[in-house]
C-alpha positions in Angstrom: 101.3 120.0 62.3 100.1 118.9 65.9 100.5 114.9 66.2 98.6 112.5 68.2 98.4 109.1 69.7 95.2 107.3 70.1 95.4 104.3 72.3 92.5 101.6 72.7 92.5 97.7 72.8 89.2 97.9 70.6 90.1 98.0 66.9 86.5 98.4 66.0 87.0 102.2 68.4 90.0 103.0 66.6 88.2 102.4 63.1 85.5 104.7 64.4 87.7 107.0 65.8 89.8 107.1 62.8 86.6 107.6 60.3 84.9 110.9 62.2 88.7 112.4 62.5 89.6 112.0 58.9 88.3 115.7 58.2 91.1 116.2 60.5 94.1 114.5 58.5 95.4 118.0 56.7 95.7 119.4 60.5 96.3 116.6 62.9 99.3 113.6 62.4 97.4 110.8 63.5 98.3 107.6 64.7 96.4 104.9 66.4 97.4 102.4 68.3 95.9 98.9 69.9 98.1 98.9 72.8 100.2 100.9 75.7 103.4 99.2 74.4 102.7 100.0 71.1 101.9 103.8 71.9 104.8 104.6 73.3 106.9 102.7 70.6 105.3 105.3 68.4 106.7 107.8 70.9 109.9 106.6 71.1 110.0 107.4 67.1 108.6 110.8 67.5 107.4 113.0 70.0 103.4 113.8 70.0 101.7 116.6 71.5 98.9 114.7 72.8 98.2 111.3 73.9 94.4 110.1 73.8 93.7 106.7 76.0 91.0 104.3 77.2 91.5 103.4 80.6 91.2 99.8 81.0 93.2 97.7 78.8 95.0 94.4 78.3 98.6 94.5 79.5 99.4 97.4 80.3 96.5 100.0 81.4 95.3 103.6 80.3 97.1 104.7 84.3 100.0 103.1 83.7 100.6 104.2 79.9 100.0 108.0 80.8 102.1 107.5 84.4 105.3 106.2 82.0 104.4 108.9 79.5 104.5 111.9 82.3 107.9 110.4 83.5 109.2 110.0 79.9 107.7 112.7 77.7 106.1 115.1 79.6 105.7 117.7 77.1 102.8 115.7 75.7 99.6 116.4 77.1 97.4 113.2 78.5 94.0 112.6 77.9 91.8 109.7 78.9 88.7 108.7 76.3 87.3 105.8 78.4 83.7 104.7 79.7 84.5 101.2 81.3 87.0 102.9 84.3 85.4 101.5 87.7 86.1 103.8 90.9 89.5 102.7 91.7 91.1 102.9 87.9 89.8 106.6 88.1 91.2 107.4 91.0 95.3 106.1 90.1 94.4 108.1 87.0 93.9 111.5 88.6 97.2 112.7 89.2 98.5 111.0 85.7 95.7 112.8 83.1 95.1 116.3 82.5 91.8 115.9 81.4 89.1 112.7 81.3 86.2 112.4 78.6 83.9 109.8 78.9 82.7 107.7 76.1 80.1 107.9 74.1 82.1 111.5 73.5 80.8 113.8 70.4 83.5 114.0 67.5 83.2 117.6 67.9 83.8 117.4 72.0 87.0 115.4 71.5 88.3 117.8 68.6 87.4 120.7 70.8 89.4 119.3 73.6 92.6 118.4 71.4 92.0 121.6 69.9 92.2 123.9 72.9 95.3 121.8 73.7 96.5 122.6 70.8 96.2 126.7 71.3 97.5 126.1 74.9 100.7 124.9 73.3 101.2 127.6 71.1 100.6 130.1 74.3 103.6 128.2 75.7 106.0 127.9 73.0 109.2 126.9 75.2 109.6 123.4 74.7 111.5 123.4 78.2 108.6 124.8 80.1 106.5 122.7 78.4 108.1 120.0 80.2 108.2 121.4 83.6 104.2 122.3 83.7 103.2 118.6 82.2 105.1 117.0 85.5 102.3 118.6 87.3 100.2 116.4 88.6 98.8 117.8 91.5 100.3 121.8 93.4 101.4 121.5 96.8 99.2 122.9 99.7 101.2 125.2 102.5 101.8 122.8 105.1 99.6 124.1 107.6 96.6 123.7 105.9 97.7 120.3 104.5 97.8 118.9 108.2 94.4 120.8 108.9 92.7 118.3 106.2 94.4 115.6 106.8 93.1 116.4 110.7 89.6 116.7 109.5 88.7 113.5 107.2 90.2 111.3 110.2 88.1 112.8 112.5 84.5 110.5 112.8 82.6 113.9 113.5 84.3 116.4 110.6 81.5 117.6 108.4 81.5 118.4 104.7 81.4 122.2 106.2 84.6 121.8 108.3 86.1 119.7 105.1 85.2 122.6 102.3 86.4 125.5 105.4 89.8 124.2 105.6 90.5 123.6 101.3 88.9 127.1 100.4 91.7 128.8 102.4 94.0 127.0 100.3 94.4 127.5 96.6 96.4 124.4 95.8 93.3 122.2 97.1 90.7 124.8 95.6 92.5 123.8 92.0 93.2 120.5 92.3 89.3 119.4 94.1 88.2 121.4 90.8 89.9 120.1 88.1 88.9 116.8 89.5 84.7 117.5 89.7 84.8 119.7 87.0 85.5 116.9 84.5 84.0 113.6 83.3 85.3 111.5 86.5 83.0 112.7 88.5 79.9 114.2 85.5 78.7 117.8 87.0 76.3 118.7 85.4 77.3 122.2 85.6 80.3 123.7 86.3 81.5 124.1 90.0 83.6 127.3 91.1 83.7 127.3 94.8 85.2 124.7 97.1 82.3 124.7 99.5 79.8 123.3 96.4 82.6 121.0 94.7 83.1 119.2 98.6 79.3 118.9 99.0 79.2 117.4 95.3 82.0 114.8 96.4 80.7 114.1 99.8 83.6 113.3 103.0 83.5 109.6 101.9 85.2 110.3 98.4 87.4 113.2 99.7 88.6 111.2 102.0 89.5 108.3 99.8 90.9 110.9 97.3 93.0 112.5 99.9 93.8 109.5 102.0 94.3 107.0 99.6 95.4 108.5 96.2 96.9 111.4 97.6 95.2 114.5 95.3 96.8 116.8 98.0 100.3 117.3 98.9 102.3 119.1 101.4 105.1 122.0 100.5 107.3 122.7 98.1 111.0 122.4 97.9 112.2 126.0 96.1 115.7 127.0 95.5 114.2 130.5 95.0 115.4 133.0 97.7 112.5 134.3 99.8 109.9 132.5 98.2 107.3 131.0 100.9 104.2 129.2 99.7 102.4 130.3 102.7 102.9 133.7 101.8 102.0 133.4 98.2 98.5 131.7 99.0 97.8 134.0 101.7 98.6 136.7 99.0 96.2 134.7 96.4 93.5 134.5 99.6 93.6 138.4 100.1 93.2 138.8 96.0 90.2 136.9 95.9 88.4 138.2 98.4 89.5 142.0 96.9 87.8 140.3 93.9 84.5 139.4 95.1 84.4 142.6 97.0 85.1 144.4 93.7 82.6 142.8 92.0 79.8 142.7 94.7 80.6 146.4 95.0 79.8 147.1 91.2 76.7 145.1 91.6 77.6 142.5 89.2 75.8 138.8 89.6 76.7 136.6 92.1 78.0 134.1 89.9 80.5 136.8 88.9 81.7 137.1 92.3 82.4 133.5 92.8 84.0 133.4 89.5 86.3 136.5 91.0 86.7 134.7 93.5 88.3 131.8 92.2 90.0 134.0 89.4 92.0 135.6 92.1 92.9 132.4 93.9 94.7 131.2 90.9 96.2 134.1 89.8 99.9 133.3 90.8 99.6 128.8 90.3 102.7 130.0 87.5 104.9 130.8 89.9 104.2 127.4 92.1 105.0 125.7 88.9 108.5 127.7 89.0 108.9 127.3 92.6 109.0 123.5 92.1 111.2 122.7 89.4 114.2 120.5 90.2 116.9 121.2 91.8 119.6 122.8 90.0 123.3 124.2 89.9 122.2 127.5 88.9 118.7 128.0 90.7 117.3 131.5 90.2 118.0 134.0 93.0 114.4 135.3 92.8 111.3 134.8 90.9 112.1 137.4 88.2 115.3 135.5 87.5 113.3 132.2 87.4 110.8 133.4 84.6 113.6 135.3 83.2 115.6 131.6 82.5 112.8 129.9 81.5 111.5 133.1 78.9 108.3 133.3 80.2 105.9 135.3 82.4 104.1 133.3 85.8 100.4 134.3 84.0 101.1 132.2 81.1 102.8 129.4 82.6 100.1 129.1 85.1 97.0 129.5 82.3 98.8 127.1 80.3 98.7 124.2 83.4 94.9 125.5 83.8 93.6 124.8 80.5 95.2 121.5 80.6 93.3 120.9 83.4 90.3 121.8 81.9 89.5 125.2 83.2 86.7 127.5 81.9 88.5 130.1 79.2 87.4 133.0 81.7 89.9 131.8 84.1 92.7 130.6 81.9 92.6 133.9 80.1 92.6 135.9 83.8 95.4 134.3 84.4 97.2 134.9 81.9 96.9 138.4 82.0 96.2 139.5 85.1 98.9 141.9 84.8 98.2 143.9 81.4 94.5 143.0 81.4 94.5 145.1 78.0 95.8 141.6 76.1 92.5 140.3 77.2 89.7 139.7 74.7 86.8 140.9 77.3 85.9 144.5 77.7 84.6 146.4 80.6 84.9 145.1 84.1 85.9 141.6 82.7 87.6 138.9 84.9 90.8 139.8 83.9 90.4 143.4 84.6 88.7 142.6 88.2 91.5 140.4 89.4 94.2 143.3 87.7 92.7 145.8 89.8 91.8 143.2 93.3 95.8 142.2 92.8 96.8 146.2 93.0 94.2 147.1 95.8 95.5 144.6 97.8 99.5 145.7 97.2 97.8 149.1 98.1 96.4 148.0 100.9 99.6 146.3 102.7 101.8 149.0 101.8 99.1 151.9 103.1 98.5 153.4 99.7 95.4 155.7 98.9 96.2 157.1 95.4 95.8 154.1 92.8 98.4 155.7 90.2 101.4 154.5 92.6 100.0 151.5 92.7 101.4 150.2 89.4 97.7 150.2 87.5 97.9 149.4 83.9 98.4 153.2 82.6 94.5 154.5 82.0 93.0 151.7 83.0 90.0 152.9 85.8 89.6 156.1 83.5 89.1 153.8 80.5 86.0 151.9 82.4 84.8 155.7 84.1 85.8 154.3 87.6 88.6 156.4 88.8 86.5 157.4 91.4 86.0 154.4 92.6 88.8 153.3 94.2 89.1 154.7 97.2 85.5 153.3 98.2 87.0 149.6 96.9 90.2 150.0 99.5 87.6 151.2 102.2 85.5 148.0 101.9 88.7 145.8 102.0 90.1 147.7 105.2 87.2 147.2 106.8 86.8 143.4 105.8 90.6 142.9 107.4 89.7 144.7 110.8 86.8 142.6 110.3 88.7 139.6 110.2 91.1 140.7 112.6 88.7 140.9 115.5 86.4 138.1 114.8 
């Protein structure tokens, strides 16, 4: 039975919260609390798999509750119910809650939220892991690119173009700029997948104050993992995203489906960030096979299981989670998953000068399946000629 904490200074919110949950009681293990020192007393006695807190409170506040319950349990996934945070409360709170709802929220919003929590866990049943992804607060951008932004918000003339240029080359700021204006902190109305429109609905000001002052970007990684460079993994997750759209604008799907390719294939490979920067150890793993090997679990699921925490669409999570037997996916035909499958193998094609797409480790059947077999060399044309393209220009 999934347990959780509910936090708020408010006993008349607990009541209420406690009334429109009680349908919940023969699933949930529910405690609620009045205080941060009380919560994590009740921690102390027994782990919980989530935490739910307002943000401003007596004492001890919502940031620094969830900042003591990352360092101390960080297995338990934070969320913050609150609708009296001002600016600068929201901001220390990015980096320490995985997702923000804002009150009034709908009983069935929050039990959908603790819910999909919930199913996360389960996708990540190693309790170790579990661990490792919930110290995530923010993934670490290749150092160029990190002193590129930092560059551009100091300078009086940068523009919101020159700002959104710069992060979507980048998929550690792509994530982290859209797990923060995709959720209640910031209350978009609909859901932003690019980094061009999620910069424009932030505007310099905020960025700036988000990357200057609260730090939502960080440089590097420190990996005991032989040959593993970041730069080379987000270039790699750069040239799979634009395999993606190209796929997709290629097959004549909408334009929303290309942006969501897009950012599909950027995140692709967050899991093996997240094994890249675990701490230092005696027996670090030689490679990143060995490193998912130790920790019994594949980069796809550890990195859909930090992206639903975050709050991203099912589309994605589910992507990345099986971007490499795209059959385990619920979607049929030309699906996400599928699309960033294929865009991952073009591009391996691609580098290593491969025409035939049965050496280039396809799930078995796959392009016969969807009738587009055929296909393939056309898809590898566009994409050489999109790199000489690039090249030149």
């Amino acid at each position: 039975m999934m347990r959780i904490v509910f936090v708020d200074d408010e006993a008349e919110v607990l009541q209420a919260m406690s009334r429109s949950l009680r349908d919940m009681r023969n699933e949930w293990n529910m405690e609620f609390t009045a205080s941060g020192a009380a919560a994590l007393e009740e921690l102390s006695k027994a782990p919980a798999d989530v935490i739910v807190s307002d943000m401003r409170m007596p004492g001890m506040d919502g940031w620094e509750l969830l900042a003591d319950v990352r360092k101390l349990h960080p297995q338990t996934v934070r969320l913050v119910l609150s609708g009296h945070a001002d600016a600068r409360s929201i901001m220390r709170a990015v980096g320490t809650a995985h997702q923000y709802l804002a009150k009034p929220c709908e009983c069935a919003a929050l039990k959908a939220a603790i819910s999909e929590t919930y199913m996360l866990r389960r996708l990540l049943s190693n309790e170790p892991l579990a661990r490792l992804v919930g110290r995530v607060d923010t993934l670490p951008s290749a150092p160029r690119a990190f002193q590129e932004i930092l560059a551009c918000l100091q300078r009086p003339t940068a523009s919101v173009a020159d700002a959104a240029k710069i992060i979507a080359r980048d998929t550690a700021m792509t994530a982290n700029v859209l797990k923060l204006v995709n959720s209640a902190f910031f209350g978009a109305r609909q859901p932003v997948t690019t980094a061009d429109r999620a910069v424009a609905y932030l505007g310099l000001d905020t960025l700036g104050a988000l990357v200057l002052g609260h730090g939502i970007f960080k440089n590097g990684v420190t990996s005991g993992i032989a040959g593993f460079s970041l730069e080379s993994l987000w270039q790699h997750s750069l040239d799979v995203a634009s395999a993606a759209r190209t796929v997709a604008i290629c097959e004549k799907l909408p334009h929303s489906r290309a942006d969501e390719a897009f950012l599909g294939g950027m995140l692709h490979d967050v899991g093996k960030v997240v094994f890249a920067t675990r701490p230092a150890a005696t027996d670090a793993p030689a490679s990143m096979e060995d490193a998912a090997a130790q920790m019994q679990a594949h980069h796809g699921e550890v990195g859909a299981y930090l992206l639903g925490l975050w709050g991203f669409p099912n589309p994605i999570v589910e992507a990345v989670a099986f971007h490499d037997t795209p059959s385990q996916a619920a979607g049929g035909g030309l699906c996400l998953t599928t699309l960033i499958h294929i865009a991952d193998r073009l591009v391996h094609a691609r580098n290593a000068r491969r025409a035939d797409a049965s050496a280039c480790e396809l799930e078995p059947g796959l392009l016969e399946k969807l009738g587009l077999s055929s296909h393939w060399p056309a898809w590898l044309a566009e994409l050489e000629s999109l790199n000489s393209a690039d090249t030149t220009s």
